[in-house]
N, C-alpha and C positions, 0 to 999 in steps of 0.2 A: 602792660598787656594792651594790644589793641579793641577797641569797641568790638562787644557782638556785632557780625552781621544780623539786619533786619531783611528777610524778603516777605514782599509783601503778601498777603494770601489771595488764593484766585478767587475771583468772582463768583457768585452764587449758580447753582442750578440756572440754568435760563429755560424755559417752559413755552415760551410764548411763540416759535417757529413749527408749530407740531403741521399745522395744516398749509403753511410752504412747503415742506418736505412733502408731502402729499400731492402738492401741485408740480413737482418737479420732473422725477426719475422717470424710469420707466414703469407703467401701473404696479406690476406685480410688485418690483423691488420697493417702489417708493411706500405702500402701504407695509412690506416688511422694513423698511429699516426707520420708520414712522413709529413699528412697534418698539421695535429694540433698543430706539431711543427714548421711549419711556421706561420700559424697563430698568435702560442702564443709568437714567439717572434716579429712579426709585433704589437701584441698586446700589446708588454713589452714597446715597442720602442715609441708608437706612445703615442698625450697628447689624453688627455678627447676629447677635439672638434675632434678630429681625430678618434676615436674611433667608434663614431657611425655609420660612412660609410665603418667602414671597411670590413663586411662580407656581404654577401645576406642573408635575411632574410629564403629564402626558395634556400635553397641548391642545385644543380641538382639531377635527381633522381637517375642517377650511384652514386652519393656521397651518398645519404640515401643509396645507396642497398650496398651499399660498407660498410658502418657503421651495418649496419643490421648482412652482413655476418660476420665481425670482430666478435660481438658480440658472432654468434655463434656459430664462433671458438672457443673462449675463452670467456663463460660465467664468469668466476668469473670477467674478469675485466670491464663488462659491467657498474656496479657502478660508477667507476673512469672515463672509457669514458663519461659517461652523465653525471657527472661533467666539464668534460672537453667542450663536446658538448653546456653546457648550456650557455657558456661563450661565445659561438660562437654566440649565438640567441639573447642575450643581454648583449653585451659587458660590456656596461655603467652600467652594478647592479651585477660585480664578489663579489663574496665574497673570496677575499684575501686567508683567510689560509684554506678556504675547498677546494681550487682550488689546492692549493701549497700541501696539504696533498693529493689530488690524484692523481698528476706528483710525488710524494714521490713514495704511493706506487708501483705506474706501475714503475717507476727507478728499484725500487729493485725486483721487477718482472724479469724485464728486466738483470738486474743483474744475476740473481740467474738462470737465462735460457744463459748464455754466450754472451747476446745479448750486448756489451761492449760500440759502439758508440748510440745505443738505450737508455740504460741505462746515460750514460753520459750527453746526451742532455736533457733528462726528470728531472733527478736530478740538471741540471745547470738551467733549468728553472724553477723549484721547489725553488730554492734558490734564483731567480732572482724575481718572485712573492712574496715574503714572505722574505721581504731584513729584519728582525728584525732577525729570528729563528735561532742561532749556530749550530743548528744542521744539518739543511739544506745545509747548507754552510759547515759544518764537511763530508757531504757526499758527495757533488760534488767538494771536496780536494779530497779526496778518490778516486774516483771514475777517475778521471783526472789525479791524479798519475801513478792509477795503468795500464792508456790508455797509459803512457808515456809522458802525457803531462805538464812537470811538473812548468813553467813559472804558467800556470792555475790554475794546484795544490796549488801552495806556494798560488799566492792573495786567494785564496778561503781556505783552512786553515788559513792564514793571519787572514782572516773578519772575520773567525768562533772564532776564538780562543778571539780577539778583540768582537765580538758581547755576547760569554760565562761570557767575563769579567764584561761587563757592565751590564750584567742581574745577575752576581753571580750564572751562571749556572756552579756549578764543575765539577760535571761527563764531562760534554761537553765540559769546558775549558783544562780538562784533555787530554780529548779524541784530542782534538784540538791540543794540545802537544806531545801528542801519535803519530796522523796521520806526524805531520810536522817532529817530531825526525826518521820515516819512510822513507819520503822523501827525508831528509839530510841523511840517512846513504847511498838510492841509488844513490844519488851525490854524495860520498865521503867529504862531508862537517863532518870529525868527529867531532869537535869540540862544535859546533852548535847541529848535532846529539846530542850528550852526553847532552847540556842544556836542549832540547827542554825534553828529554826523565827523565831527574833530576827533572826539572819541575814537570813534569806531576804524579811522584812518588810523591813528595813533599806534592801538593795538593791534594792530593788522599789519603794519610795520613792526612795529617791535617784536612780533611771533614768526617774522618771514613771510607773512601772507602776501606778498607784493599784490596779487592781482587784485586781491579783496581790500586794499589798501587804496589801490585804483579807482574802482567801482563806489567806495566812499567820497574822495575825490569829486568823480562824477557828479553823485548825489548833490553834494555841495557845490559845486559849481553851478549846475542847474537850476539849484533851489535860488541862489545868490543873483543868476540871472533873470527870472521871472518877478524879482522884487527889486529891481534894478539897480543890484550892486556891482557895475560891470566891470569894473578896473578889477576889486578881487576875485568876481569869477574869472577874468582870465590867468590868473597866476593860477588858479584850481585846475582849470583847463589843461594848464601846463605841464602842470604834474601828473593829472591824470595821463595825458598821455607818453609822459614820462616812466611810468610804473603799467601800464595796459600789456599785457603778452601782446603777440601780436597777431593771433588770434582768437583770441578771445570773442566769446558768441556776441558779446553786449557791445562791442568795439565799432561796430557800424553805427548804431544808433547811438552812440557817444560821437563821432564825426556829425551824426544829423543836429544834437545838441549843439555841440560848437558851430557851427553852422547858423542856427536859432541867435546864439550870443553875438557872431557877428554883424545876422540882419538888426539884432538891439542897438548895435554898437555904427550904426550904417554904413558898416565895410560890404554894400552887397555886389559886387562883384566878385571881391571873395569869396561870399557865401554859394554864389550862382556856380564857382568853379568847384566846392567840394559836393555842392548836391547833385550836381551833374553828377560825379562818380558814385553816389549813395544812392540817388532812382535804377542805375545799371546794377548796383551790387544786390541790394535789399528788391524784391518783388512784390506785388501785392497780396494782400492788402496793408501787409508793415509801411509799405513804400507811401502812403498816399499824404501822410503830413510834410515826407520829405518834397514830395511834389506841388504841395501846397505853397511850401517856402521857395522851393524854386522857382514858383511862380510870381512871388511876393518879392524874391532879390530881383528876376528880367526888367518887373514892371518899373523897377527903381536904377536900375544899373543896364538895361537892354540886349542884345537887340529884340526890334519889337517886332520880326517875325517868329523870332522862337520865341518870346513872350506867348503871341496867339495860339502858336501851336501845344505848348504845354500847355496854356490857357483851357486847351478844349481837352485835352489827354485829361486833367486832373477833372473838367465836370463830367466827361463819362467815368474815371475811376469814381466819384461819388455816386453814383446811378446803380455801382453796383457791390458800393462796399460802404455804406452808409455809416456806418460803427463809426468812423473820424471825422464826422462832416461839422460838430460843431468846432470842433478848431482850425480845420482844412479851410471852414466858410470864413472864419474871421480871419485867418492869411489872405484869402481870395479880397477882402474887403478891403485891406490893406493897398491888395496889389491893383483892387480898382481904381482905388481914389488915384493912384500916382499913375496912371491911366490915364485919370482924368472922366472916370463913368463912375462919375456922382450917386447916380439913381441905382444903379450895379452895387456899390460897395456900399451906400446904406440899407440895400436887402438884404445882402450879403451877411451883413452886421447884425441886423436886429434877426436873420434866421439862427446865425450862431449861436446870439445870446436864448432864443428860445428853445432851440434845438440842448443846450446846456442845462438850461430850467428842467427841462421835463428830464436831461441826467443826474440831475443834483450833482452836477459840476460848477461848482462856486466861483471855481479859479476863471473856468473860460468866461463864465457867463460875467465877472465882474470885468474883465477885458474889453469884450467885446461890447460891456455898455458904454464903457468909458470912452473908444473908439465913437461907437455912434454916435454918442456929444458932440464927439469934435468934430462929426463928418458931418450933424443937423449943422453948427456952427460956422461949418464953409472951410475949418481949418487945414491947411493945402499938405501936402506930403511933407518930413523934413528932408533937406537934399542928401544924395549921397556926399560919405565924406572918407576918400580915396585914401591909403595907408597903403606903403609901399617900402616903408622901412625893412632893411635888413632881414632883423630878426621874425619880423616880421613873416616875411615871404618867405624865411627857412623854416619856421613852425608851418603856415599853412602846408608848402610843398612835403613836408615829409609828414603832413597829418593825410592829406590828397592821396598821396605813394601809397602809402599803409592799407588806406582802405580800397584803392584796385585793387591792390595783390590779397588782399584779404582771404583769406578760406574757411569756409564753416564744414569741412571735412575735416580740416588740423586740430589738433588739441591745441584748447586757449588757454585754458582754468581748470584745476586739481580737484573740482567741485561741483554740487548742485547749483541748479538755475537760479539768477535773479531772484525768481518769482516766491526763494522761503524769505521774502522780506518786502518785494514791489509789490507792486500794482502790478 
């Protein structure tokens, strides 16, 4: 007989976001679902006998008038509140997964409006109600990650991945492999990164999921390029876009990727030829990292009148889409120095890296210090270095192709966005 499955247990009540939630929503709501979220973990916490004394039956009337107006603030989530509400009036008769499916949606409500410690609490009690569903537990890994919190993240990917096994849910054990090889690459745990992310391809092939087998691929690749393993990221490369539908939403910004690998790799000429089609496909403000590198392959591979012109295109895109500028600037700082404006790409540099600091973004900021070293140090660009092989020139042209014709009106993928597992 084989071993018991162990999945691990979720994390404890978390307590400590009460008055983030308060600074977030809209007044009315964010003081009601501030309440609710104490409530419903008093509610997690407490047994049956404990349960029936917990609320008043008839509320104060500021607490109705206050629920009222939430409401119509935000009609669409009135549904999900008097779900939530109902739990309150009779504790002892929840029903389990309609409760847990309405802290889901408001989560990603919540999400999707930047409301992050809102979002995080809803989704951890969505998962703490409904301790069976991987999926649940795949979003509040997610979701705790990407707050920084990543002790949380891990047991909560942990259970997901463990609760996907034990039901034979793929997508979701995939996806559970997805989120945690994410978490390991912004740990610098490569190793682990690479299984979690092996994995998750593996199984995604083995169940027929080509696209989501793709999309792993991807991850890996990525991860492999930013820690400069770049012979294997491009076999990952390869594949990915071997197995990518051909419309697929996430397909552009897997072109801006390999793109990245090749300015690594200092093919930028080829890089400068597929980002040219990614600034026309992708708009702002998706577009402005893709503009950044194609500013960073002209300044390396030319010419140097559309160098200048992109040049100036991508510092008004940052004028008015700030959100990329700590990584946009250290492309720009790159594509100074091979310029030759010295004094440009070490501001360029150290904005990056401080613009990064105040993100608690590790990755750019340790980038972008290591660059400034070598630009205080005088160290000169390294030269381009020209690739024209065969197979070469038949991967980029039919990766180039793909993404003109590209359409985000076609069906790409049989599934939910990226984002039940990115950043």
């Amino acid at each position: 007989m084989g071993q018991k499955q162990i999945i691990p247990e979720p994390p404890p009540v978390q307590r400590r976001l009460d008055t983030a939630i308060l600074g977030e929503a809209p007044p009315a709501l964010a003081v009601v679902l501030w309440q609710h979220a104490r409530h419903l973990r008093d509610w997690i916490d407490a047994s049956p006998a404990e349960r029936e004394a917990l609320f008043t039956p008839d509320p104060p009337r500021w607490v109705v008038a206050k629920r009222k107006e939430a409401r119509a603030e935000l009609p669409e989530l009135a549904a999900d509140l008097e779900v939530v509400e109902g739990v309150l009036r009779s504790p002892l008769d929840a029903d389990r997964a309609r409760l847990a499916a309405a802290l889901e949606r408001l989560a990603r409500w919540a999400e999707a409006r930047g409301h992050a410690a809102t979002a995080v609490q809803l989704a951890e009690l969505s998962a703490l109600v409904d301790r069976e569903e991987p999926r649940l537990a795949n979003l509040a890994g997610r979701l705790t990650r990407n707050a920084g919190d990543h002790t949380r993240a891990e047991a909560w990917l942990e259970r997901g991945i463990g609760l996907a096994r034990r039901r034979r849910d793929w997508v979701e054990y995939t996806r559970g492999h997805l989120g945690a090889g994410i978490l390991c690459m912004a740990a610098g745990r490569e190793a682990r990164a690479s299984r979690h992310l092996n994995t998750a391809s593996t199984i995604a092939m083995r169940e027929g999921h080509e696209w989501l087998a793709a999309e792993a691929q991807h991850d890996l690749f990525q991860f492999m390029t930013v820690r400069g393993n770049l012979v294997d990221a491009e076999v990952h490369a390869r594949r990915a876009l071997a197995w990518y539908p051909k419309h697929h939403q996430r397909f552009p910004f897997f072109a801006a990727d390999v793109a990245f690998l090749l300015v690594c790799q200092r093919h930028h000429a080829a890089a400068a030829a597929l980002l040219r089609a990614f600034v026309q496909v992708v708009k702002p403000p998706q577009n402005v990292l893709g503009f950044s590198m194609l500013v960073r392959a002209l300044a390396a591979a030319g010419p140097a009148q559309e160098f200048e012109r992109t040049r100036a295109r991508l510092l008004d895109l940052l004028r008015r889409h700030g959100e990329y500028e700590a990584a946009a600037r250290w492309h720009l700082a790159y594509a100074d120095r091979a310029a030759g404006r010295w004094e440009s790409a070490r501001a360029n540099a150290r904005t990056a890296a401080e613009l990064a600091h105040a993100q608690q973004d590790g990755e750019t900021e340790r980038l972008a210090r290591v660059l400034l070293a070598e630009l205080e140090a005088g160290v000169p660009s390294p030269p381009e270095l020209p690739r024209d092989d065969g197979k070469f020139t038949e991967w980029l042209a039919a990766l180039t192709s793909r993404l003109e014709r590209w359409s985000p009106t076609r069906r790409g993928r049989p599934s939910r966005s990226r984002a039940d597992w990115a950043a």
